[in-house]
ROMAR-950175 format. One record per residue (C-alpha): residue number from 1; residue in three letters; x, y, z. Coordinates in pm, 1 decimal. Layout:
N
FIDREN pos code       c1       c2       c3
FIDREN NUM  Ala        X        Y        Z
...
% end
This chain:
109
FIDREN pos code       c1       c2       c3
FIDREN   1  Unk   -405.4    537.6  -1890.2
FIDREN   2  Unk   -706.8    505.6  -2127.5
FIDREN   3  Unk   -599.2    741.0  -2385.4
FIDREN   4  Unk   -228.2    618.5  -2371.5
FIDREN   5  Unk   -369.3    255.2  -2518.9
FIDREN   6  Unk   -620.0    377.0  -2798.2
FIDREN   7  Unk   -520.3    511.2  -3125.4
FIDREN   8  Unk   -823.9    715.8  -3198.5
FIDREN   9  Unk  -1047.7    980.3  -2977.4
FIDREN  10  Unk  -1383.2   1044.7  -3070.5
FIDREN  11  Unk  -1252.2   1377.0  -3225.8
FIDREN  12  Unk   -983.8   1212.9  -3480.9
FIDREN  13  Unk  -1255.5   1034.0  -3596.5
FIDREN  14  Unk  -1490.8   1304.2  -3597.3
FIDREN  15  Unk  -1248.4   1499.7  -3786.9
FIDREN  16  Unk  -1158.2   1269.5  -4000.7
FIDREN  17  Unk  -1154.4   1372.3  -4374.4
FIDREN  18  Unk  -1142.9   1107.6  -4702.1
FIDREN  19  Unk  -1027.7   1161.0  -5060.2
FIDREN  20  Unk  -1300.5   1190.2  -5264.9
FIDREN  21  Unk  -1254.0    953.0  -5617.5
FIDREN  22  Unk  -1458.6    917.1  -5902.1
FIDREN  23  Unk  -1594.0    618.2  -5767.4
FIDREN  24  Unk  -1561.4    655.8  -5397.6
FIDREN  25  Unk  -1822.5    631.7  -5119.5
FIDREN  26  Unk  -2124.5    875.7  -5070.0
FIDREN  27  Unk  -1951.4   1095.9  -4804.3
FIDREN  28  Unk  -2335.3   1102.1  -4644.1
FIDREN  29  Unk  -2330.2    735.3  -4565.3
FIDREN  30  Unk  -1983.6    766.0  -4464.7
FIDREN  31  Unk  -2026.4   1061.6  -4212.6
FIDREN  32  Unk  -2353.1    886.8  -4069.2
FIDREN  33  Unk  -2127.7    544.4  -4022.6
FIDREN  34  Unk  -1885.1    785.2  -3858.8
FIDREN  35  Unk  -2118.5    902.3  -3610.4
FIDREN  36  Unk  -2216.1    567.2  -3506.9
FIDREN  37  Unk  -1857.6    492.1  -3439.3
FIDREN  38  Unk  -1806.3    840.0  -3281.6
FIDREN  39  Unk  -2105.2    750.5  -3041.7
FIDREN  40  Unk  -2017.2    426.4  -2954.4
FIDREN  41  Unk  -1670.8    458.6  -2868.3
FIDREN  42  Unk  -1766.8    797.5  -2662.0
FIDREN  43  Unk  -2006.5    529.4  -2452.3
FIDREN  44  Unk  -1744.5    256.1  -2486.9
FIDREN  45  Unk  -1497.5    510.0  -2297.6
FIDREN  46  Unk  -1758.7    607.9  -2035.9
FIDREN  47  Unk  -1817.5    240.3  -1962.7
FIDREN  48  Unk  -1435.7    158.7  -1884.4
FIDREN  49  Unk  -1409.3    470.1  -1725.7
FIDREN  50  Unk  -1672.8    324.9  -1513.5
FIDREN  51  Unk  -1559.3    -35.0  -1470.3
FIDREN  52  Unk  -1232.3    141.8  -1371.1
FIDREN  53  Unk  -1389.7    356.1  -1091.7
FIDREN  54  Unk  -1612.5      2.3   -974.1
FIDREN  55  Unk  -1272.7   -180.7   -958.7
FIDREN  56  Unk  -1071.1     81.8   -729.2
FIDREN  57  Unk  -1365.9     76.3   -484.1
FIDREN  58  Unk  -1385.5   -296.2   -491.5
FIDREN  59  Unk  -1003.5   -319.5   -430.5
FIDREN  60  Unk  -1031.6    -87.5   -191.7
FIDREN  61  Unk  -1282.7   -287.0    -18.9
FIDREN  62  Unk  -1130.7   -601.3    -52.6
FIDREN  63  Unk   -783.4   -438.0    139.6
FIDREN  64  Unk   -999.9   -311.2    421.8
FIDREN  65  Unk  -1180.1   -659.2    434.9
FIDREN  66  Unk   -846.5   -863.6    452.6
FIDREN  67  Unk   -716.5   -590.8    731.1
FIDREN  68  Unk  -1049.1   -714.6    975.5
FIDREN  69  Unk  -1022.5  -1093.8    894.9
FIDREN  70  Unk   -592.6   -987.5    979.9
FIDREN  71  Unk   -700.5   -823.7   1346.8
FIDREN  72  Unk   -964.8  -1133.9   1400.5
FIDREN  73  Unk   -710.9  -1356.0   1341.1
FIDREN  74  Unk   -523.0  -1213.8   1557.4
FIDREN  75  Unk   -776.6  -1156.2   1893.1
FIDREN  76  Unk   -919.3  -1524.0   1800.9
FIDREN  77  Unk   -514.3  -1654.2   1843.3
FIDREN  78  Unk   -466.0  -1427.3   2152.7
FIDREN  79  Unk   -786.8  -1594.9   2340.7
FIDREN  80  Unk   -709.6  -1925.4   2218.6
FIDREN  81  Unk   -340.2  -1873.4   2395.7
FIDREN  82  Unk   -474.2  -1674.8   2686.2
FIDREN  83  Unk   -471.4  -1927.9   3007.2
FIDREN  84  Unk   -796.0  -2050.6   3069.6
FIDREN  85  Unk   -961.2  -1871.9   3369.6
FIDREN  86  Unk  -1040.6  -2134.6   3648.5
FIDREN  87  Unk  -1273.4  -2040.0   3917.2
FIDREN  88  Unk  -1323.8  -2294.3   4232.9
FIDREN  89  Unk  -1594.4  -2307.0   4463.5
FIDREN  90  Unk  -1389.0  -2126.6   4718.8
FIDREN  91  Unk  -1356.1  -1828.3   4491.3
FIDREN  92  Unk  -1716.3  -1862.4   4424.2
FIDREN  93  Unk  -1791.6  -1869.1   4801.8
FIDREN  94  Unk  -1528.0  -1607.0   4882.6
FIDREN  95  Unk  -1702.3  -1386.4   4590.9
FIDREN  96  Unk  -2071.9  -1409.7   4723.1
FIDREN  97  Unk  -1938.2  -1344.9   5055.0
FIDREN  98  Unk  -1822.4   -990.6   4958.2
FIDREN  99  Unk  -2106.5   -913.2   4748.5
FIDREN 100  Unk  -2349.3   -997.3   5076.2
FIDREN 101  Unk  -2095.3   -743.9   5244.8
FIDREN 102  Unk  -2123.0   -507.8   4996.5
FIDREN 103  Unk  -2542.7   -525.9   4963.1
FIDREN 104  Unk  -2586.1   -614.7   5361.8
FIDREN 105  Unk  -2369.3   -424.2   5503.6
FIDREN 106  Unk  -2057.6   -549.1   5746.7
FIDREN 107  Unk  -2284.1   -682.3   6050.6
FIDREN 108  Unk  -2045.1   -902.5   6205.1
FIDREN 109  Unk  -1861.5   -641.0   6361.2
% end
C-alpha cells in the first residue's frame, strides 16, 4: 500500500545518475545530499510501517473493547428486566427450618 503511493524507493534514488555540464554541481556534494535523502526516507518508511502496525493493533483493540461494553450492555439490560426476587418472612422461616433439618437432623419423627 506504501509503495503503491510513493514515487521513489530508496534505490531509484540511490541509483540515480545526473548529466554532468560544464557548470553543474560537484557530483560529491550531490551523492552525499543523496544519501541523506536515501537515509531518511529508508527511516521515514520504517516509521509508517510502524505507525501502520500500532494502528491495526489499536483497531483491533478497540473492536474487541466495543464487543465487551456490547455483552455488558446486554447482561446489565437482562438484570434490569429480570423480575425482582421477593423473599417473605415465611420463605425465610420455611428456609431456616430446612437448614436446622439438614444440620440437626429430622428429630421430630
Amino acid at each position: 500500500m506504501l509503495q503503491e503511493r510513493l514515487l521513489l524507493t530508496p534505490k531509484d534514488i540511490l541509483e540515480k545518475e545526473f548529466k554532468i555540464d560544464t557548470r553543474g554541481y560537484r557530483p560529491q556534494e550531490v551523492d552525499k545530499f543523496l544519501d541523506e535523502v536515501i537515509s531518511d526516507y529508508d527511516e521515514m518508511i520504517s516509521i509508517i510501517k510502524e505507525l501502520e502496525r500500532e494502528k491495526k493493533d489499536l483497531i483491533d483493540e478497540n473492536i474487541r473493547l466495543k464487543q465487551e461494553v456490547r455483552n455488558a450492555r446486554t447482561k446489565l439490560d437482562v438484570l434490569r428486566n429480570a423480575a425482582p426476587v421477593e423473599v417473605s418472612n415465611a420463605d425465610l422461616l420455611r428456609r431456616l427450618s430446612n437448614l436446622e433439618k439438614i444440620i440437626y437432623g429430622e428429630t421430630g419423627k
